[in-house]
C-alpha positions as CSV (number, residue, x, y, z in Angstrom):
1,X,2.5,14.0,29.9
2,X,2.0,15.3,26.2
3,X,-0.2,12.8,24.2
4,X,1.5,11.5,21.2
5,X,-0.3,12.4,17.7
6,X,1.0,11.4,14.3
7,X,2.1,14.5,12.3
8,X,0.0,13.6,9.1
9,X,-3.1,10.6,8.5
10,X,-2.3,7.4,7.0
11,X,-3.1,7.8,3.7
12,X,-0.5,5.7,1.6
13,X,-0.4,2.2,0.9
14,X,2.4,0.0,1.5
15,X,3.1,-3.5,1.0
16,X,4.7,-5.5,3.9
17,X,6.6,-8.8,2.9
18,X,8.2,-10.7,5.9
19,X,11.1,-13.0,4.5
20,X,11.7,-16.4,5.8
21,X,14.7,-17.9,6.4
22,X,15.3,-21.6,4.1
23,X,18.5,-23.3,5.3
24,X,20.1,-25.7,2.5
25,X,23.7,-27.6,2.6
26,X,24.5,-25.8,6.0
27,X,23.9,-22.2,4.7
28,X,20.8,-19.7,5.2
29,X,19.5,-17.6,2.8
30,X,16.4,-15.0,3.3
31,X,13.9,-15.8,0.8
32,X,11.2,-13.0,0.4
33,X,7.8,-14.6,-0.2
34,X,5.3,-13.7,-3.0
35,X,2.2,-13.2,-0.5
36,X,2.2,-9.0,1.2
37,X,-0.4,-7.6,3.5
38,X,-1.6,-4.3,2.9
39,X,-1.0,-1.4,5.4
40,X,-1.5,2.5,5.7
41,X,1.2,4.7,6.7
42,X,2.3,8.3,6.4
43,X,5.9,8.2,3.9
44,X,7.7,11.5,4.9
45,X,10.8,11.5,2.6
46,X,12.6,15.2,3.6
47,X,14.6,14.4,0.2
48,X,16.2,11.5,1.3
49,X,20.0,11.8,3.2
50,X,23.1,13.2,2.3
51,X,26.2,10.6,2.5
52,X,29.6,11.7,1.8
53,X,31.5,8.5,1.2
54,X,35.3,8.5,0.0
55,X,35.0,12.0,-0.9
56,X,32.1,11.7,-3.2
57,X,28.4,13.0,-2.5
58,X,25.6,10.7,-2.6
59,X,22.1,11.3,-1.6
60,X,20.4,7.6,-0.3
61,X,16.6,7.4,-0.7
62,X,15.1,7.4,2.9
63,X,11.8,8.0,4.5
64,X,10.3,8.7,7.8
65,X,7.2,5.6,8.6
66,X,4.2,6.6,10.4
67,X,1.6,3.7,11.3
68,X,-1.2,1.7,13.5
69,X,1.2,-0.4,15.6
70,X,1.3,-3.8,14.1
71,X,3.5,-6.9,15.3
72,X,4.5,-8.0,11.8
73,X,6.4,-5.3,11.1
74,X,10.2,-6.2,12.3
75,X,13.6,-4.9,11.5
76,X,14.3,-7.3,9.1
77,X,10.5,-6.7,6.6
78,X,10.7,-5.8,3.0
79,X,8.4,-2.7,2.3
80,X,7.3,-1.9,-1.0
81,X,5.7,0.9,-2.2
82,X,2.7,1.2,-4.8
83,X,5.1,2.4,-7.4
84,X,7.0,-1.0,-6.9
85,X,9.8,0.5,-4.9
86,X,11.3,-1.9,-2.6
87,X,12.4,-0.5,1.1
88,X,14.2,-1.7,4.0
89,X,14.1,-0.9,7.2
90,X,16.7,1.0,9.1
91,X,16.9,0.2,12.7
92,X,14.3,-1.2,14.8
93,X,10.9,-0.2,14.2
94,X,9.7,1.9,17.1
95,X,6.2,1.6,19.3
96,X,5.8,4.9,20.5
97,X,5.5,5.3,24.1
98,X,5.2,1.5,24.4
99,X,1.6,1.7,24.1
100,X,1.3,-0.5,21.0
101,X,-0.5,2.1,19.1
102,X,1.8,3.5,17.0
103,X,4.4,2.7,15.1
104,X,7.7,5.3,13.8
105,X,10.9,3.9,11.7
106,X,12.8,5.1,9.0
107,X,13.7,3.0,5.8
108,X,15.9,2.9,2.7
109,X,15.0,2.5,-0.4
110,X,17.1,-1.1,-2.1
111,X,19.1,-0.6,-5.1
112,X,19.8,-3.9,-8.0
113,X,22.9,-4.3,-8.5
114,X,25.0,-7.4,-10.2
């Protein structure tokens, strides 16, 4: 069996914010907290991905994660970049080999909107 090896080091810093869920009048809402922990990761964005959606051409900001395997990092974390873009993570984050060393997902970069 090959040995798994991530294709660059983990040179970039990332912010991981883990929202909480607050329940008022019968309705949830996640809340994202002020408080991040620092990680290291390799950000491989190929450009992002092509989406062709009601005829028209878009390109959506995505990136390839590379990390140390870390529990805190779930489908549902907010990732933010030190350029103070905000990512979220597409899919379920995966522990390669189910060794719980590393850690590959992909994420999208969150637009504002009104």
């Amino acid at each position: 069996m090959k040995k798994y090896k991530p294709g660059e080091a983990f040179l970039v810093p990332m912010y991981l914010f883990t929202p909480q869920i607050i329940t008022a009048k019968g309705s949830s809402k996640k809340v994202i907290p002020e408080n991040c922990k620092l990680f290291y990761c390799s950000f491989r964005s190929f450009g992002g991905t092509e989406k062709v959606l009601d005829n028209v051409l878009s390109v959506e900001d995505t990136a390839v994660i590379e990390t140390w395997y870390r529990t805190d990092i779930k489908s549902d974390s907010i990732l933010k970049d030190s350029n103070g873009l905000v990512y979220e993570i597409i899919g379920t984050p995966e522990n390669i080999s189910m060794k719980n060393q590393y850690l590959k997902f992909k994420i999208r970069a969150k637009k504002g909107g009104a």
